[in-house]
C-alpha positions as CSV (number, residue, x, y, z in Angstrom):
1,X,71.8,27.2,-53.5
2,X,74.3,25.0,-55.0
3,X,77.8,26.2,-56.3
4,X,77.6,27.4,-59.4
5,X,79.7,25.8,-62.4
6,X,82.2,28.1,-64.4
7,X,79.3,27.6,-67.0
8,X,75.9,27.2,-66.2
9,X,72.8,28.1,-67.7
10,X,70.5,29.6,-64.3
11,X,70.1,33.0,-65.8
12,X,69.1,34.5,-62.4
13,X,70.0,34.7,-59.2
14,X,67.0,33.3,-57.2
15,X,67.7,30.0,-59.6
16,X,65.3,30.2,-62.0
17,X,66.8,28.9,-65.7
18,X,67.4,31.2,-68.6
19,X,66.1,30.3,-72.3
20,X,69.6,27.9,-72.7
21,X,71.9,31.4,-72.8
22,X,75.2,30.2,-70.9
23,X,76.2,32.9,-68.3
24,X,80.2,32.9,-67.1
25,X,80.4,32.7,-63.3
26,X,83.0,34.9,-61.5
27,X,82.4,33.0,-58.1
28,X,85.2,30.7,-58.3
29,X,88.6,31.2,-58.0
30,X,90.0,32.6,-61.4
31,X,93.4,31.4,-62.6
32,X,96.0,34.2,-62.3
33,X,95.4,36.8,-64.6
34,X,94.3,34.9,-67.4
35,X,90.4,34.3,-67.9
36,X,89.3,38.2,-67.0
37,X,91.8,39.6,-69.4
38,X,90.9,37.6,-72.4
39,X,87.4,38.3,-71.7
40,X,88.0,41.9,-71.4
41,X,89.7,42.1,-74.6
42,X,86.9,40.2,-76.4
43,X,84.1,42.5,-74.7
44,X,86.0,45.6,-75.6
45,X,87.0,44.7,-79.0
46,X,82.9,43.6,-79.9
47,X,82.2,47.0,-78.3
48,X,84.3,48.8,-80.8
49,X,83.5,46.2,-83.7
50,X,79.7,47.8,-83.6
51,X,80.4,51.7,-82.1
52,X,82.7,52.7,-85.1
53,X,82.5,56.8,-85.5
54,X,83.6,58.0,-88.9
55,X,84.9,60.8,-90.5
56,X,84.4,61.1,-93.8
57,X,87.2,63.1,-95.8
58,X,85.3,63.3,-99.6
59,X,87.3,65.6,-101.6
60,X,85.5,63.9,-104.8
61,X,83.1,61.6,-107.5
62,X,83.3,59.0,-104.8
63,X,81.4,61.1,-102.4
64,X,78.2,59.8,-104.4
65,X,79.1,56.3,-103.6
66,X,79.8,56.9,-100.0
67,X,76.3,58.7,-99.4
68,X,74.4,56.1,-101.1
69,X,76.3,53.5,-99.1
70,X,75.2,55.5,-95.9
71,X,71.5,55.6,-97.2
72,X,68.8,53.8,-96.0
73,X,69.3,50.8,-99.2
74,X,72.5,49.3,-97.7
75,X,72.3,51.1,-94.5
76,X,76.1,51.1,-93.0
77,X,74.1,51.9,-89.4
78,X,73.4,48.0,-89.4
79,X,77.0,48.1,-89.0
80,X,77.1,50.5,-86.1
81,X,79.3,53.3,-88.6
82,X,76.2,55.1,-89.5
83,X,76.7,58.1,-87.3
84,X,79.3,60.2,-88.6
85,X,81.4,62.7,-87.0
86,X,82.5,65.9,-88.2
87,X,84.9,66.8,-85.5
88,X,88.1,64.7,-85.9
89,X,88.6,64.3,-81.8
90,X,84.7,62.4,-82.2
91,X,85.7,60.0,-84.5
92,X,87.8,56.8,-84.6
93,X,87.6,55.9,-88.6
94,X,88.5,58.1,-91.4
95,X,87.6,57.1,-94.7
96,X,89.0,58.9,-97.0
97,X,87.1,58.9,-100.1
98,X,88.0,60.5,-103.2
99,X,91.5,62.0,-105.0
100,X,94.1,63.6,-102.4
101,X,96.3,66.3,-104.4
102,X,99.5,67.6,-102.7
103,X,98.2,70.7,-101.6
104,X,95.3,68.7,-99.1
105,X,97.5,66.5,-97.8
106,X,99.1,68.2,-94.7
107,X,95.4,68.8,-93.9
108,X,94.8,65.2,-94.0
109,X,97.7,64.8,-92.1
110,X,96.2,67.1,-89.4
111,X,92.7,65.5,-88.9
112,X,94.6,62.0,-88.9
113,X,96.9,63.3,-85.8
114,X,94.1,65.0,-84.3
115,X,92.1,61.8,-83.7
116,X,92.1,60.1,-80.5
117,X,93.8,56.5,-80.3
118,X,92.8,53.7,-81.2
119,X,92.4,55.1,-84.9
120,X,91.6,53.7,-88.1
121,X,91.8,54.7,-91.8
122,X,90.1,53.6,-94.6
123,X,91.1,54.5,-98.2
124,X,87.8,54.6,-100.3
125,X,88.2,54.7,-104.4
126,X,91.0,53.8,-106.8
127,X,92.2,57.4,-106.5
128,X,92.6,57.4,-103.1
129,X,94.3,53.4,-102.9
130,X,96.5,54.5,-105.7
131,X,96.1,57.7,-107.4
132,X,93.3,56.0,-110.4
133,X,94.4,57.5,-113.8
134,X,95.4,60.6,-112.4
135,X,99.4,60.2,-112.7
136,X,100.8,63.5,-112.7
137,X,102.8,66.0,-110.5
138,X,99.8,67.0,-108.2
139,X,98.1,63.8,-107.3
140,X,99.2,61.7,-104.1
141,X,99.7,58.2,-105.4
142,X,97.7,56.6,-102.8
143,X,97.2,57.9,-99.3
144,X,99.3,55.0,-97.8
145,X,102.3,57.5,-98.2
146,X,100.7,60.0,-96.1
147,X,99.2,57.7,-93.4
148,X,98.5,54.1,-92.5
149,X,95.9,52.3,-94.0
150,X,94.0,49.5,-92.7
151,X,91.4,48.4,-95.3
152,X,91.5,49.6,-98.9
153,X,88.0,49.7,-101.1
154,X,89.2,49.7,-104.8
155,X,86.7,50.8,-107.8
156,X,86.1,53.6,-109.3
157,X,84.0,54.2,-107.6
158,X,83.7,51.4,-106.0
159,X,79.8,50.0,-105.5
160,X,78.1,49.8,-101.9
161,X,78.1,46.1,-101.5
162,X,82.1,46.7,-101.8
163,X,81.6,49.3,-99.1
164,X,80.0,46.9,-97.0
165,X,82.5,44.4,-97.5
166,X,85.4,46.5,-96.6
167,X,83.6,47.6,-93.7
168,X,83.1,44.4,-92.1
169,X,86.8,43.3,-93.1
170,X,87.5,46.5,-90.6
171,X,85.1,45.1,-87.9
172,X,87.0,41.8,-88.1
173,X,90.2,43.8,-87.6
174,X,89.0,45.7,-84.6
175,X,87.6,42.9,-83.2
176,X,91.0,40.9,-83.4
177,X,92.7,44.0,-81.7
178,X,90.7,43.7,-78.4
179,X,91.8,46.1,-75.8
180,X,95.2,47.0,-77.8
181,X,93.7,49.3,-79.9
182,X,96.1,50.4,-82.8
């Protein structure tokens, strides 16, 4: 059998040819360091981009929206965040959906902390980004003073396809972050 190429398209090892899918080689010499750990961090940044496991925090109105986002219409499972957890060490999302008083916040505070690294959170609703129209004593304005946020979904409440779409920006995220996590 002749050497193989760094890319070639024989599928198999006895030399029969794939359907045109181009399969790395790891036969030849690498150069130091840098192909295998570039590849790792694309592989293990795609695996997250499609296992995400949320929690879902819903403390109000926007908990409609969420489960009709999660329903079998839009379907966030095509996503691979359709599966969520209800044990914070499980899950590696938390959307937050919904108002945050003063008096829930160390608990969201908790479940953040208590998920495993790398995390993400999502803040789901006008309420939760900044408060909405509830500007008074008891009312966190916007989770982002409690925890970090990495994609915000604004409406009131804010409509699937929005839900999607803030999803996705989160996949691109993850993606991007490879083996690095948060």
């Amino acid at each position: 059998m002749p050497p193989m190429s760094p890319m070639t398209t024989n599928a198999f090892p006895d030399g029969r040819q794939g359907e045109g899918t181009a399969v790395p080689s790891l036969m030849e010499q690498l150069p130091e360091g840098g192909l295998v750990a570039t590849r790792l961090d694309a592989a293990l940044g795609w695996a997250r981009k499609y296992s995400i496991f949320q929690y879902p925090f819903v403390t109000a109105c926007c908990g409609m929206e969420y489960m009709s986002a999660a329903a079998s219409h839009y379907d966030m499972d095509r996503f691979g965040a359709g599966f969520p957890r209800f044990s914070p060490r499980q899950a590696d999302l938390l959307m937050v959906v919904g108002t945050i008083s003063h008096k829930i916040a160390p608990v969201l505070r908790r479940i953040y902390d208590q998920m495993a690294a790398p995390k993400w959170v999502v803040a789901f609703g006008v309420c939760t980004c900044t408060g909405g129209f509830y500007d008074d004593y008891s009312t966190v304005q916007g989770i982002d003073t409690i925890l970090p946020v990495d994609v915000y979904i604004p409406g009131c409440p804010p409509r699937p396809e929005a839900v999607l779409h803030g999803l996705t920006l989160l996949q691109e995220k993850i993606q991007k972050q490879g083996r690095r996590g948060r």
